[in-house]
Kinemage of the C-alpha trace (Angstrom):
@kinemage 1
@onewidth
@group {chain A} dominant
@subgroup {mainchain}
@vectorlist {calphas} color= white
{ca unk a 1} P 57.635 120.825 87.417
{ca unk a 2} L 54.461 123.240 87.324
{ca unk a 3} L 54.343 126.401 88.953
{ca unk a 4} L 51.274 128.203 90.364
{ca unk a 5} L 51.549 131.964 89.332
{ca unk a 6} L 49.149 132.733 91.163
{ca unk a 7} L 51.759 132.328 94.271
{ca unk a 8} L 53.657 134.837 93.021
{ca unk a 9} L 52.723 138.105 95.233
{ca unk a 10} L 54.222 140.384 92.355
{ca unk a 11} L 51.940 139.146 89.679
{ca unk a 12} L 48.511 139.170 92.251
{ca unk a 13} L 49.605 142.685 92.652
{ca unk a 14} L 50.031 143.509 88.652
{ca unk a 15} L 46.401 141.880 87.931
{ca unk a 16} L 44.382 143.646 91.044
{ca unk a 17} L 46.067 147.085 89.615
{ca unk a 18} L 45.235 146.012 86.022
{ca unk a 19} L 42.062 145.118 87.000
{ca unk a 20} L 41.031 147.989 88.928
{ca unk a 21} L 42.687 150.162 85.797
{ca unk a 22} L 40.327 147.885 83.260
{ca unk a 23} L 37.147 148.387 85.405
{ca unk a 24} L 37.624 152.035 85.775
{ca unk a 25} L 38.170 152.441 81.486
{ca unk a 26} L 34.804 150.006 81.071
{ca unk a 27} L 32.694 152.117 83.501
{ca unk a 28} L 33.955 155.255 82.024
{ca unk a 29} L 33.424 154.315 78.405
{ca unk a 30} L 30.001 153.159 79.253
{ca unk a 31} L 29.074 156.489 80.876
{ca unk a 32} L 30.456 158.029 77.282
{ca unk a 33} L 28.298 155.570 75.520
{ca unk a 34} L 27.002 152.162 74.607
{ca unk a 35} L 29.651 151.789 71.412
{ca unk a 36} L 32.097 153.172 73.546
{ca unk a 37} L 31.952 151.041 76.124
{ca unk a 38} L 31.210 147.841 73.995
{ca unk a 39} L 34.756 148.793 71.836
{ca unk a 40} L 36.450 149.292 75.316
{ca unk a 41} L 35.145 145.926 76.353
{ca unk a 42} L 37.116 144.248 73.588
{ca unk a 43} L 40.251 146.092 73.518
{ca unk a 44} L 40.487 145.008 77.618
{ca unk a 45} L 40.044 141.869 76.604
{ca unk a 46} L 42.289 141.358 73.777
{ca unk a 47} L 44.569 142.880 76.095
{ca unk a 48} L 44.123 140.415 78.480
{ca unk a 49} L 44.344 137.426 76.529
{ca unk a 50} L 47.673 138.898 75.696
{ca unk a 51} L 48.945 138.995 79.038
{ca unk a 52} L 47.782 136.230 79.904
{ca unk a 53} L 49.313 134.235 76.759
{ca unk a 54} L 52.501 136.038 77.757
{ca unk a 55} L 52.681 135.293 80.763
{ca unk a 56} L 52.099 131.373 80.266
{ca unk a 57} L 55.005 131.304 78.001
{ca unk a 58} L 56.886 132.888 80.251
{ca unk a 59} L 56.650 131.119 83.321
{ca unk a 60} L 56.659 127.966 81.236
{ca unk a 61} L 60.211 128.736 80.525
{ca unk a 62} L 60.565 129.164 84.131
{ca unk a 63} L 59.205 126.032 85.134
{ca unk a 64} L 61.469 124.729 82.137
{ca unk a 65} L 64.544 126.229 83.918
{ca unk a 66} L 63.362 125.377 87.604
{ca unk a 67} L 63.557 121.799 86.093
{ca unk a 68} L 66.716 122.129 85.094
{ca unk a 69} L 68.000 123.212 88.491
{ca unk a 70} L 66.030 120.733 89.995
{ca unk a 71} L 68.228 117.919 88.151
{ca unk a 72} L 71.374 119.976 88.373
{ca unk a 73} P 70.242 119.265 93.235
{ca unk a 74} L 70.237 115.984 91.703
{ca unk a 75} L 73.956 115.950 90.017
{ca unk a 76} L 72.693 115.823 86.640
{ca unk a 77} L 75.120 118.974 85.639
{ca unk a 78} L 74.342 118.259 81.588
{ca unk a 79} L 71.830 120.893 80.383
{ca unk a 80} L 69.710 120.584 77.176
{ca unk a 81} L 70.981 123.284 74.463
{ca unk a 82} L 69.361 126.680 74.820
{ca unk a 83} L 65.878 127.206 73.384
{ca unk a 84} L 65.566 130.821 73.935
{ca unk a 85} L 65.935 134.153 72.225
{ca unk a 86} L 67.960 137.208 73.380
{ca unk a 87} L 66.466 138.540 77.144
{ca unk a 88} L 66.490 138.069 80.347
{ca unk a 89} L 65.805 134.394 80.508
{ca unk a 90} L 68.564 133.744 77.913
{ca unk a 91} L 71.477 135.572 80.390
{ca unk a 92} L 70.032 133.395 83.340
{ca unk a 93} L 70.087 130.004 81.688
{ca unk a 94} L 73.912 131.116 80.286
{ca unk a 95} L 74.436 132.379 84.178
{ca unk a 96} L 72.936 128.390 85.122
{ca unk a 97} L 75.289 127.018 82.645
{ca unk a 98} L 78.264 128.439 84.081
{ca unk a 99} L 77.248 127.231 87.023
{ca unk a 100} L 76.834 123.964 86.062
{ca unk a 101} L 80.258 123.306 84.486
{ca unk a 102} L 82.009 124.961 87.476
{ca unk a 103} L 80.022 122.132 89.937
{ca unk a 104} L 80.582 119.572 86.936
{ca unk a 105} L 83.905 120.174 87.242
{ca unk a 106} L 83.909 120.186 91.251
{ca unk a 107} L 82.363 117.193 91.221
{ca unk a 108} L 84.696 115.388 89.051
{ca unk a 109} L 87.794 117.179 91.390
{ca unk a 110} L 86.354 115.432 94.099
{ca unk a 111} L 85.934 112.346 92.942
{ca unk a 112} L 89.516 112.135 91.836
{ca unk a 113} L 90.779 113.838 95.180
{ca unk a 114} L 88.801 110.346 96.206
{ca unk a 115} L 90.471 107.997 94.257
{ca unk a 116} L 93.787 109.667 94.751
{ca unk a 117} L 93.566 109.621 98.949
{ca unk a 118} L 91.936 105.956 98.338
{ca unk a 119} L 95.193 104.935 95.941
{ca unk a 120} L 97.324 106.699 98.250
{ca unk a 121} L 96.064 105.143 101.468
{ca unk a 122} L 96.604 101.725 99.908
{ca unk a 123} L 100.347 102.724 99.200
{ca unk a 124} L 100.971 104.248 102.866
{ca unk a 125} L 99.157 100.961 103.895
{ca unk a 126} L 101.199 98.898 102.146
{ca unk a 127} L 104.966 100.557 102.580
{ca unk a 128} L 104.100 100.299 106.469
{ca unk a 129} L 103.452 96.668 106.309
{ca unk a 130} L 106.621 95.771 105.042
{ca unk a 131} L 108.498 97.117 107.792
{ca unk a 132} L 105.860 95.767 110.772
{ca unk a 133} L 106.152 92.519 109.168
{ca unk a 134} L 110.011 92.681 109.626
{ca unk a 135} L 109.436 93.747 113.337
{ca unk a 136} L 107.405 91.027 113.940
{ca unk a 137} L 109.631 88.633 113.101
{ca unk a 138} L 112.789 89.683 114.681
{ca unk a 139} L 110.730 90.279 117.749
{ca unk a 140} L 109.777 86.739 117.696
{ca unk a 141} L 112.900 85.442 117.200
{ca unk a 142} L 114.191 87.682 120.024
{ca unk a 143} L 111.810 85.357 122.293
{ca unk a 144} L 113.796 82.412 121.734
{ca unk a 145} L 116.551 81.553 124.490
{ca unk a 146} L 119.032 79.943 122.841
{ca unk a 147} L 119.967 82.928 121.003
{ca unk a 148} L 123.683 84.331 121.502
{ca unk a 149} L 124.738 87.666 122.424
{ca unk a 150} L 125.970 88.690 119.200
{ca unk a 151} L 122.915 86.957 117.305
{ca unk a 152} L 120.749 89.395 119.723
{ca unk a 153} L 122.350 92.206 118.899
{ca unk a 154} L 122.428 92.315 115.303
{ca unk a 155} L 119.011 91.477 115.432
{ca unk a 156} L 118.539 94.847 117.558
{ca unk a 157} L 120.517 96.662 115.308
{ca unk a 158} L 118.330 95.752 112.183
{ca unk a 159} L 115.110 96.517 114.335
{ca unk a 160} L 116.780 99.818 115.314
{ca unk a 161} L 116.859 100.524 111.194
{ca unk a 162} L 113.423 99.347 111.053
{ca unk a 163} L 111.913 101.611 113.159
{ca unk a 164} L 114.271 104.747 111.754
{ca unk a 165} L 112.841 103.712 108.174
{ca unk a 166} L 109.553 104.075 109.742
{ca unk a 167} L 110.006 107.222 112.116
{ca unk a 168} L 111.212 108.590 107.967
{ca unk a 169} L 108.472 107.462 106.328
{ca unk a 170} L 105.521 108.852 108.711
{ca unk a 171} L 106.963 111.917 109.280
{ca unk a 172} L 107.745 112.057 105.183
{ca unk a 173} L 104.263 111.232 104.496
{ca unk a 174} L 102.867 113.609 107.058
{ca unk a 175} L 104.899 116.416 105.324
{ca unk a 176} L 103.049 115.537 102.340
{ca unk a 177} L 99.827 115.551 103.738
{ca unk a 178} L 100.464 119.017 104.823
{ca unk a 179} L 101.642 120.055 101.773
{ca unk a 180} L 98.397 118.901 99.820
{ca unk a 181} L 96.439 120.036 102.558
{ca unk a 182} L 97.803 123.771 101.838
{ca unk a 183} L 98.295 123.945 105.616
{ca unk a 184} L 102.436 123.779 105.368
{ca unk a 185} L 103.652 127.429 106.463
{ca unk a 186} L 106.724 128.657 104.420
{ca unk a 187} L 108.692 131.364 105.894
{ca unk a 188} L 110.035 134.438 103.600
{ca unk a 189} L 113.916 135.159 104.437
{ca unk a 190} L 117.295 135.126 102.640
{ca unk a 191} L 118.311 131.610 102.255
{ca unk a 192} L 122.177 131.130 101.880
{ca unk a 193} L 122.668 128.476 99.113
{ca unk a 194} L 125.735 127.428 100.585
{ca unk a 195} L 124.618 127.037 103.934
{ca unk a 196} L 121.857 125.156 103.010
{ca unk a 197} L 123.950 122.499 101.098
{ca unk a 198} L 126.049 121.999 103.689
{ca unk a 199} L 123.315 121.723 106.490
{ca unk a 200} L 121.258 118.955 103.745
{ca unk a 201} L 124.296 117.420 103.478
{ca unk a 202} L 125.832 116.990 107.245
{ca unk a 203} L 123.392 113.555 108.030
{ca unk a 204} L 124.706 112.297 104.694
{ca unk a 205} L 128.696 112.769 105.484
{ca unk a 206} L 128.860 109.645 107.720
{ca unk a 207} L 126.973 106.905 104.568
{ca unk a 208} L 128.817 109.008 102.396
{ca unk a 209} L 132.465 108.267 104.157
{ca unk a 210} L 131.816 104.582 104.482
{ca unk a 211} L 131.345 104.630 100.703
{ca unk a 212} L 134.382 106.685 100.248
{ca unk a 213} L 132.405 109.374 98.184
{ca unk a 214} L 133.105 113.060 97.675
{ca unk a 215} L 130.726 115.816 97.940
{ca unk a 216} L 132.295 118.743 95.720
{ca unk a 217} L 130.129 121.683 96.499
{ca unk a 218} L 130.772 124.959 93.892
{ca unk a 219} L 129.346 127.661 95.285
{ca unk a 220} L 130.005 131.354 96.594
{ca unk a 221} L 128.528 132.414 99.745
{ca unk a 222} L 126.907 136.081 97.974
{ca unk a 223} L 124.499 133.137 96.581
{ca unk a 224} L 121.513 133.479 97.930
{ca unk a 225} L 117.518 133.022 97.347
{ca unk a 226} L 114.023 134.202 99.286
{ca unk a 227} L 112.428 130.932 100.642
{ca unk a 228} L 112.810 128.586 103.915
{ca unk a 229} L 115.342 127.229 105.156
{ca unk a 230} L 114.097 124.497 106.903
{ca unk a 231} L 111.860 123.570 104.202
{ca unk a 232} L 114.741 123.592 101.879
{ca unk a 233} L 117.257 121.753 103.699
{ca unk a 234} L 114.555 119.031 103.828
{ca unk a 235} L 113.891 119.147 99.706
{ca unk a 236} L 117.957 119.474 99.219
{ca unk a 237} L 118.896 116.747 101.687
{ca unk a 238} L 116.417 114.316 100.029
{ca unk a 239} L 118.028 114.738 95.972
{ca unk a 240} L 121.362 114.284 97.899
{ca unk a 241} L 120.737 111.042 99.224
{ca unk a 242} L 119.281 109.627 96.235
{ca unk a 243} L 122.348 110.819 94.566
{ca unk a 244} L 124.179 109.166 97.253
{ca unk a 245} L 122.492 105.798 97.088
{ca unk a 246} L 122.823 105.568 92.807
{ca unk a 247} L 126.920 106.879 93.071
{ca unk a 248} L 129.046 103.713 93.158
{ca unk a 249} L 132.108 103.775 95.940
{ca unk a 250} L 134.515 105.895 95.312
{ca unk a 251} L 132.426 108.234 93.385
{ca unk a 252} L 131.433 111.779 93.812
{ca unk a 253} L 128.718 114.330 93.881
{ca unk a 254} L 128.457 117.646 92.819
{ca unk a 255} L 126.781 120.495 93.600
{ca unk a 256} L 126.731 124.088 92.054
{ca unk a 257} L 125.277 127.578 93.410
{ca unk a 258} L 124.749 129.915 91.259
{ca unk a 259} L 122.617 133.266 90.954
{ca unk a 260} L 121.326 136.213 88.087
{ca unk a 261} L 118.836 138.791 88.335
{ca unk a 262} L 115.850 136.445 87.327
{ca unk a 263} L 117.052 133.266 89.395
{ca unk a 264} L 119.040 131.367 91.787
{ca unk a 265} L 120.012 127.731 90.616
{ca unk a 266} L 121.267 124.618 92.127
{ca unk a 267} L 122.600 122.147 89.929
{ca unk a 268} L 123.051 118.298 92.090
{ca unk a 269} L 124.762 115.771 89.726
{ca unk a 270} L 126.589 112.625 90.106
{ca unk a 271} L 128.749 110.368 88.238
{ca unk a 272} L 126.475 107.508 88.975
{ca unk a 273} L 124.652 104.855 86.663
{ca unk a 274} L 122.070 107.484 85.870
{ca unk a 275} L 118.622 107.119 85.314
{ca unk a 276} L 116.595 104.674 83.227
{ca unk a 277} L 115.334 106.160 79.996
{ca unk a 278} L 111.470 104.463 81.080
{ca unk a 279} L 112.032 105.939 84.525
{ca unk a 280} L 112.761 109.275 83.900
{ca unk a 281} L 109.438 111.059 83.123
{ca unk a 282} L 108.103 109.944 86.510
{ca unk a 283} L 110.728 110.308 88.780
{ca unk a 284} L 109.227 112.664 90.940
{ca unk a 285} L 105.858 110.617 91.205
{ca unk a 286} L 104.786 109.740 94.756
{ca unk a 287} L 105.539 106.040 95.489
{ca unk a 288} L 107.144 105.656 92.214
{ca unk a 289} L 110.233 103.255 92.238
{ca unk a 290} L 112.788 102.878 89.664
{ca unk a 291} L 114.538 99.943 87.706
{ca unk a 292} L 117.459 101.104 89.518
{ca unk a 293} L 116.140 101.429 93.097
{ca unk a 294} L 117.515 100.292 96.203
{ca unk a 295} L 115.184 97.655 97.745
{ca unk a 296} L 114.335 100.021 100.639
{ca unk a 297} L 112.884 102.647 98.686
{ca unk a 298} L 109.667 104.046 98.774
{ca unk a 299} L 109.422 106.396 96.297
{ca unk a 300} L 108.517 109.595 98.513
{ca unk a 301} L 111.892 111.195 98.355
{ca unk a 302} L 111.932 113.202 95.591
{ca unk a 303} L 108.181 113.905 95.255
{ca unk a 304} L 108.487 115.480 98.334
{ca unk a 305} L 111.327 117.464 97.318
{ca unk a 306} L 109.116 118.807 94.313
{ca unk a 307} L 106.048 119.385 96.437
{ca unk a 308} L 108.464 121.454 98.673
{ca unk a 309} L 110.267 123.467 95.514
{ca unk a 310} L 107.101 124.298 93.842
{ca unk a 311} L 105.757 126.047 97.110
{ca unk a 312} L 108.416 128.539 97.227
{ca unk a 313} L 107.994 129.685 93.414
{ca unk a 314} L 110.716 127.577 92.205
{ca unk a 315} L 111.177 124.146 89.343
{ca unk a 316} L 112.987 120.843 89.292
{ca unk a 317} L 114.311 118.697 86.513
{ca unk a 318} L 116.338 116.370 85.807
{ca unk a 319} L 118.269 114.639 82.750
{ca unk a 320} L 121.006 112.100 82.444
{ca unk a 321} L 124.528 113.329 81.595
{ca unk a 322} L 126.187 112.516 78.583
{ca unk a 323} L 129.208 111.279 80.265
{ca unk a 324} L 127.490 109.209 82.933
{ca unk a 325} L 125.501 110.186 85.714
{ca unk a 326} L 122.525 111.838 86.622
{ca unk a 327} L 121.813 116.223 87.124
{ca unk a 328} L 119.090 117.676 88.972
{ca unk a 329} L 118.686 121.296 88.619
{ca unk a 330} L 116.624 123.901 90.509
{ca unk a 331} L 115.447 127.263 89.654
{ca unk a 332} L 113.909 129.494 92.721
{ca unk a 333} L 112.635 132.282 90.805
{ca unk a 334} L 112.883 136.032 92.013
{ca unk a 335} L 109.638 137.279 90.897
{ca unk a 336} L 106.770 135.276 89.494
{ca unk a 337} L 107.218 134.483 85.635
């Protein structure tokens, strides 16, 4: 790419003032005399070849680096190693640079943001079809007429679960949305730990007696953390019902509150078949489903409880128990660390 200086308003200006300066000197050295003005003569133009040989190297560096920011419009962010000394030039192009691996590394953001929604819409896609395709067909067998009574209404009751599973998993996945979106509003107040188990817990009592399970909760009610409470109840009600769904009949679940000047803890274990050692570092991946897994899972769950833990300043793991069993554990820090 060439440039024209002569476009350049702040160099017409330098040579009319130079110029007028050199033809001032030449007429006064030639009113001193003949050898004066004739040495005059060449020192203005040695002078000017000078300029102008330094100012063709210097706007060819220019035109070098307008180049370069030409390609850069044209997301080629990869620029040539620099050529130039110590100056001026030399702190733009390093300015240029730094510009170019922050939009390098934009543009790579994006494009994974784009796979990731692309990936994810497939997934959304695909854990709504099961359930449609269910609908679809106990709705057409509802059509036929020479169903009985009690044939209908089972069939009624398993499109009732249907459309709960569903009514779960939009409103699940639009909580996520929100969350990755940034637009998810968390509220700042003092969050009773033992309230909060027990208000997670309440849909979970009814499954839970019909599998003759115990919920031992260990906790004192001076327990307490700074988060939300809605938010909460959503991330705690979701570890207890996949600790409800891997606890064999009869079992029970535990959970501990407990509290110290840097952190307030909740500690969810069962006595369960725990979780497989391939499983395990990806628990808490969105639509990630276990060996172990119930058929009707999704694997939204517990990523969502993560999502939802993170937000308020606080960390999840989780580890199988020696004696059987799996044990989350949450931190909600008091400060950030």
């Amino acid at each position: 790419m060439r440039m024209n200086v002569c476009r350049n308003p702040e160099i017409n200006h330098l040579v009319l003032a130079l110029g007028c300066v050199t033809i001032v000197a030449l007429v006064g050295a030639f009113l001193i005399g003949i050898a004066a003005g004739i040495w005059t003569l060449i020192a203005c133009a040695g002078f000017w070849l000078v300029i102008l040989i330094f100012m063709r190297i210097r706007y060819q560096a220019i035109s070098t680096l307008s180049y370069e920011l030409n390609r850069v419009l044209h997301n080629n962010f990869h620029l040539p190693p620099d050529e130039h000394d110590e100056g001026e030039l030399s702190i733009l192009r390093s300015e240029i640079c730094k510009m170019t691996i922050t939009l390098r590394e934009q543009a790579e953001a994006l494009k994974k943001d784009k796979r990731y929604l692309s990936d994810s819409m497939s997934d959304i896609s695909h854990q709504l079809k099961t359930p449609l395709a269910s609908m679809y067909l106990i709705i057409s067998l509802m059509q036929k007429g020479e169903l009985t009574e009690q044939r209908r209404r089972e069939l009624l009751r398993d499109l009732h679960k249907l459309l709960e599973r569903m009514n779960w998993l939009v409103a699940s996945l639009l909580k996520i949305s929100k969350l990755d979106a940034g637009t998810a509003e968390f509220q700042k107040e003092a969050v009773s730990v033992e309230n909060l188990i027990q208000t997670a817990a309440n849909p979970l009592m009814i499954p839970m007696e019909l599998r003759n399970q115990t919920l031992a909760i260990q906790c004192d009610d001076s327990v307490m953390f700074e988060g939300d409470f809605a938010w909460s109840t959503e991330a705690v009600g979701n570890i207890l019902k996949n600790c409800m769904e891997h606890t064999p009949e009869g079992g029970t679940i535990t959970v501990r509150g407990m509290g110290n000047t840097i952190f307030t803890s909740l500690e969810i274990s069962d006595n369960g078949e725990g979780i497989d050692r391939d499983d395990l570092p990806h628990i808490f991946e969105r639509f990630y489903v276990g060996k172990h897994s119930s058929e009707n899972s999704v694997g939204i769950g517990l990523a969502l409880a993560k999502m939802i833990i993170q937000e308020q300043n606080g960390t999840i793991e989780v580890k199988n128990l020696p004696q059987g069993g799996v044990c989350f554990r949450i931190k909600f820090y008091k400060s950030t660390v």
